[in-house]
N, C-alpha and C positions, 0 to 999 in steps of 0.2 A: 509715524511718517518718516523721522530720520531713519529709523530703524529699515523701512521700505529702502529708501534709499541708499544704504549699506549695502542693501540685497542684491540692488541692480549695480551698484558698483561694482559690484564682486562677477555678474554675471556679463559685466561687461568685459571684463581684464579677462574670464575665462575664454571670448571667444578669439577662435583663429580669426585674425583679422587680415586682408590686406596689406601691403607694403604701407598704402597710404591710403585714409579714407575723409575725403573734404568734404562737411556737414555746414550747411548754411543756414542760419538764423535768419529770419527775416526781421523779424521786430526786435525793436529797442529796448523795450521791456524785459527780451528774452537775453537779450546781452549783457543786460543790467546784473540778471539774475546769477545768469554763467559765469559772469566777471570776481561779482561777489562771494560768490560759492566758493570760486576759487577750481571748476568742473575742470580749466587747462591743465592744472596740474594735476588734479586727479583721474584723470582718464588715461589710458597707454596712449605714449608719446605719436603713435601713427593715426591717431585721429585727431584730426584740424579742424576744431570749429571757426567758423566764417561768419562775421558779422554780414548783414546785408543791406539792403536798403530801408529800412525800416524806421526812420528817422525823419520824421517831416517837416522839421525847419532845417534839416541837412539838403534836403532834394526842393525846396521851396524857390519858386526862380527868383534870381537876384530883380529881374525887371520888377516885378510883383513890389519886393519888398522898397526897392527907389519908389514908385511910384506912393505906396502908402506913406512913407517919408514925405516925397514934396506935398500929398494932399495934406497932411498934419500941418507941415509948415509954411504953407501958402494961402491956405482954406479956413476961412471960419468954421469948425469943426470940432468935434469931439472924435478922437482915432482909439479904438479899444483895440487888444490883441490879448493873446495867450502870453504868458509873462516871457518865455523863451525869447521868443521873435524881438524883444524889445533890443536885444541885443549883437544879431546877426547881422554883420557887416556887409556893405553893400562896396561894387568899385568904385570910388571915387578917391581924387587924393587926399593928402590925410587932410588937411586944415581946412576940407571938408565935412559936412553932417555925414556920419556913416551909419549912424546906427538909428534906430527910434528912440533909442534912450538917451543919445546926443539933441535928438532934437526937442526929445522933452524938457533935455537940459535946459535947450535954447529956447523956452516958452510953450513952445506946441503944447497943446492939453491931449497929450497919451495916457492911457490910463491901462494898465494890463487888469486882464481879468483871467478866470479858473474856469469858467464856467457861459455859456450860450445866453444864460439868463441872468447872468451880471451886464452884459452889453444890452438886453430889454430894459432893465430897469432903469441903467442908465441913459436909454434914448425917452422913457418914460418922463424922468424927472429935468428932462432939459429939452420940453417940446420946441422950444424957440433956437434950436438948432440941431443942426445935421447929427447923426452922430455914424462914424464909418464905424463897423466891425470887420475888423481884418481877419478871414477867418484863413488859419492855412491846419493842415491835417488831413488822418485817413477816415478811411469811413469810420470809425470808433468815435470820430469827432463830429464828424460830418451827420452824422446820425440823429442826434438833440439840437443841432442846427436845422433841419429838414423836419422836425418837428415842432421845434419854434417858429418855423416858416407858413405851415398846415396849422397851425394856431390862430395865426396873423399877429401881425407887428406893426407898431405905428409908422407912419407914413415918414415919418423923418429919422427912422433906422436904416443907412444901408451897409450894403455887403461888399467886402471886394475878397471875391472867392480865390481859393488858390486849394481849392480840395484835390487831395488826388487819393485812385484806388490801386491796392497794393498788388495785385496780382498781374495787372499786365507790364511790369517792370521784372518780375521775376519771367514771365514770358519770352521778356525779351531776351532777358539773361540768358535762358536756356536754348533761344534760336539762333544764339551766336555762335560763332567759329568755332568758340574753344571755352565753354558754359567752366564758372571756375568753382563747381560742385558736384560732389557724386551723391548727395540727398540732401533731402529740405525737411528743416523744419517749420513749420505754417504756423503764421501767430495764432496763438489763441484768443484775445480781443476782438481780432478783425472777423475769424470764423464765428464769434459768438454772433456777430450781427449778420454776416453774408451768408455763414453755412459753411459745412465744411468739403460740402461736394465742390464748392468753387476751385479747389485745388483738386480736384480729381483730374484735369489738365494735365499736371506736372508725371503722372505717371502712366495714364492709360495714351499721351502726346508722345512724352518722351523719354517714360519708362527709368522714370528717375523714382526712387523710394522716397516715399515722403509718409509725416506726421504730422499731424496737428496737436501743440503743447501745449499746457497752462503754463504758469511764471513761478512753481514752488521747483526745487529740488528734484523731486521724486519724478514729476509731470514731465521735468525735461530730461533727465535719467530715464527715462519708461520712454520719451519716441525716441532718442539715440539711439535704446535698445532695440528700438522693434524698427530704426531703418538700419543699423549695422547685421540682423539677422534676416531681414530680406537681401541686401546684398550678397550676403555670404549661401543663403540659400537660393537666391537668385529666383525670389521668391517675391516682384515689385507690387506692392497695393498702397491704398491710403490709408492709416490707421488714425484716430483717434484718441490719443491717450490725455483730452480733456474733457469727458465724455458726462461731469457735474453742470460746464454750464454748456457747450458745444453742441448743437446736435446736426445730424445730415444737411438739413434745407435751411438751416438760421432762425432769424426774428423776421418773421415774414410783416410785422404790420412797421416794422424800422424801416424792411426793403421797401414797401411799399411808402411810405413816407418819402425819400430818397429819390423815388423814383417821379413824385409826383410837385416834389418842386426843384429837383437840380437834373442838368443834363448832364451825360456822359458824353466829354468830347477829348479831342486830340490835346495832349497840355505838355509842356518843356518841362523839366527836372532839373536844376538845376547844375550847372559841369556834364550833365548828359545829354539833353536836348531833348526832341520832340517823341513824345510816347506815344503812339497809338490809343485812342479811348481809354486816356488814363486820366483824365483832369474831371471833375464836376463845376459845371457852373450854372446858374439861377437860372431858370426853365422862364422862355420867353413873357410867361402871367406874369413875373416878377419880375420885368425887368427895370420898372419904375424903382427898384430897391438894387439894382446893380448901381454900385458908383462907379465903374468903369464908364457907363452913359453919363453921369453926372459930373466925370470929373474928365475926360477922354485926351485933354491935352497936356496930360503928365506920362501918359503911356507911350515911350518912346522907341519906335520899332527898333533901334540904333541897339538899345538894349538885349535885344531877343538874341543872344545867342549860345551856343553849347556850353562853349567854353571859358563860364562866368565865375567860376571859380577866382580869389584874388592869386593874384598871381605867387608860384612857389607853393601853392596848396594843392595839396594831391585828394583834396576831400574826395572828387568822385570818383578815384581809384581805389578811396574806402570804401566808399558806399556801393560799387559792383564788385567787391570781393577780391577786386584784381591786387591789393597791398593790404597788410597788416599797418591799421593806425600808426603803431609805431615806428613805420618804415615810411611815413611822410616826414617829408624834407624838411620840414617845418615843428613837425613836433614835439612836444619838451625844450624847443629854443626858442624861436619865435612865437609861438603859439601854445601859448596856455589859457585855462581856465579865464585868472583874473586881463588877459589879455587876449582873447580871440582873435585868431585871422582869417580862419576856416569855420565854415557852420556846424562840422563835427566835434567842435571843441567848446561849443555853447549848450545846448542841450543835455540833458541828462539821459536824453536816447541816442545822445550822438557815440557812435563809437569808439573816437578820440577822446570825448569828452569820459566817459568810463572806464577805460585802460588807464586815463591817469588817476582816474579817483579812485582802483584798485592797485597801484603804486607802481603801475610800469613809468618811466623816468628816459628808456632809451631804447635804441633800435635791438634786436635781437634777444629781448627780455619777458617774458610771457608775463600775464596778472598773477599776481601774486597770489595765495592762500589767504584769504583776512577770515573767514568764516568758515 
């Protein structure tokens, strides 16, 4: 496989390229990879890879996450989440609860979990109380949720949804002004469960090259290759170059699952605002398991708005491609790792958060080579 991927290295430096060619990742996973590979510095310097949106406690709305806050610390409750979220700060000033894991501090019984079926068991074993699961993520997550849901789940488990799906943000991306890519690369997670025709959109719409990637080396060396050689041949399709677990149509009995107990509706991103048919949330049979019904006076419209980023955080100018991590105002000084101020700086898919754990330190300095 290394070997593989020498090959396409090689075949990539051979071609006549463009002045400049901007390559967007969507998934965090795929930045992870690129970061650590160390792919910036091994590619010829006129191709730009672009982190994207592909981070879901990056894009998770601040409202969402205040409100799971107050119900933890208001509410006789048990509040479960994905270990991430425990730590993505919300606006409030400081000598305020900001976080989930401040207010764990402060008593709340938070409890992070890995897994859809850590939050069962735990609503199992503590029938004599509520138990909320906070769920935020993409369809990859939302997936074994919507399957725990079609299972059934006891009556004193509920949900406070915040799922969103990835591809009509990358839509949007592309029906703006001034789209900040000339090809896509398509998660390969997300295509394993939707299919990979769901991205057939980006090029037969708007005739952008696009691939669909796995997460090794080679898998993201092989779509670079095959959309840097449709452009130059001027030659746009959808290719597949994760074709072990990807295939055309998906996991049809996952979509199906998905479909028959969350609804596809209009949802905020956070620092972006409102997305069109991007958001999932509990299909009206289940609404008895929405705690948005059960808890509805911590939702506070006041909150809903675009620009919820904390202030001096340029996260959603990461997260639509428009700035390189390291060109937020914030990063490497205020905003580190052991000290978040931005949601891209918590996560391990955030893309702040992975530029510095591949050693970039300041503005105008690419990842390093570690691997």
């Amino acid at each position: 496989m290394l070997s593989n991927a020498k090959q396409l290295l090689g075949k990539i430096r051979d071609l006549s390229l463009p002045e400049t060619v901007r390559i967007m990742n969507v998934c965090g996973g795929h930045e992870r990879s690129i970061s650590m590979a160390g792919l910036r510095t091994a590619l010829p310097q006129n191709i730009e890879l672009i982190p994207g949106p592909g981070c879901p406690v990056c894009i998770c709305p601040e409202e969402d996450i205040y409100q799971a806050i107050q119900i933890a610390i208001h509410e006789n409750v048990v509040l479960v989440a994905f270990g991430d979220m425990l730590r993505v700060p919300v606006n409030v000033p400081k000598a305020a609860i900001r976080t989930l894991e401040q207010a764990k501090a402060a008593g709340a019984d938070i409890r992070p979990i890995a897994s859809p079926t850590e939050a069962l068991k735990i609503a199992k074993a503590n029938p004599e109380k509520k138990v909320v699961f906070f769920v935020a993520g993409f369809e990859t997550t939302c997936a074994p949720v919507a399957a725990m849901l079609a299972e059934g789940i006891p009556e004193n488990l509920l949900l406070l949804m915040s799922g969103r799906l990835t591809w009509p943000a990358v839509s949007m991306l592309l029906e703006s002004d001034t789209p900040a890519f000339d090809a896509l690369i398509a998660p390969g997670h997300v295509a394993t469960i939707m299919g990979s025709e769901e991205w057939r959109f980006v090029v037969e719409r708007h005739h952008i090259p696009a691939a669909v990637a796995g997460f090794t080396t080679e898998s993201l060396l092989a779509a670079t290759y095959s959309v840097l050689r449709q452009i130059i041949e001027k030659n746009v399709f959808l290719d597949n170059c994760y074709t072990e677990v990807v295939k055309p149509q998906g996991n049809l009995i996952a979509q199906q699952l998905l479909r028959s107990t969350l609804d596809i509706v209009d949802a905020p991103w956070r620092g972006i605002g409102i997305i069109p048919q991007s958001g999932l949330e509990l299909t009206e049979k289940l609404a008895a398991h929405n705690a948005r019904n059960h808890f509805p006076v911590y939702a506070e419209e006041a909150r809903k708005k675009a620009g919820a980023m904390p202030p001096g955080c340029d996260c959603a100018k990461v997260v639509l491609g428009k700035i390189k991590p390291n060109q937020c105002r914030l990063f490497g000084e205020a905003c580190v790792p052991r000290n978040p101020v931005g949601p891209c700086m918590v996560s391990d898919e955030g893309a702040c958060r992975i530029w510095w754990a591949s050693g970039v330190r300041q503005d105008g300095v690419e990842p390093l080579t570690i691997a």
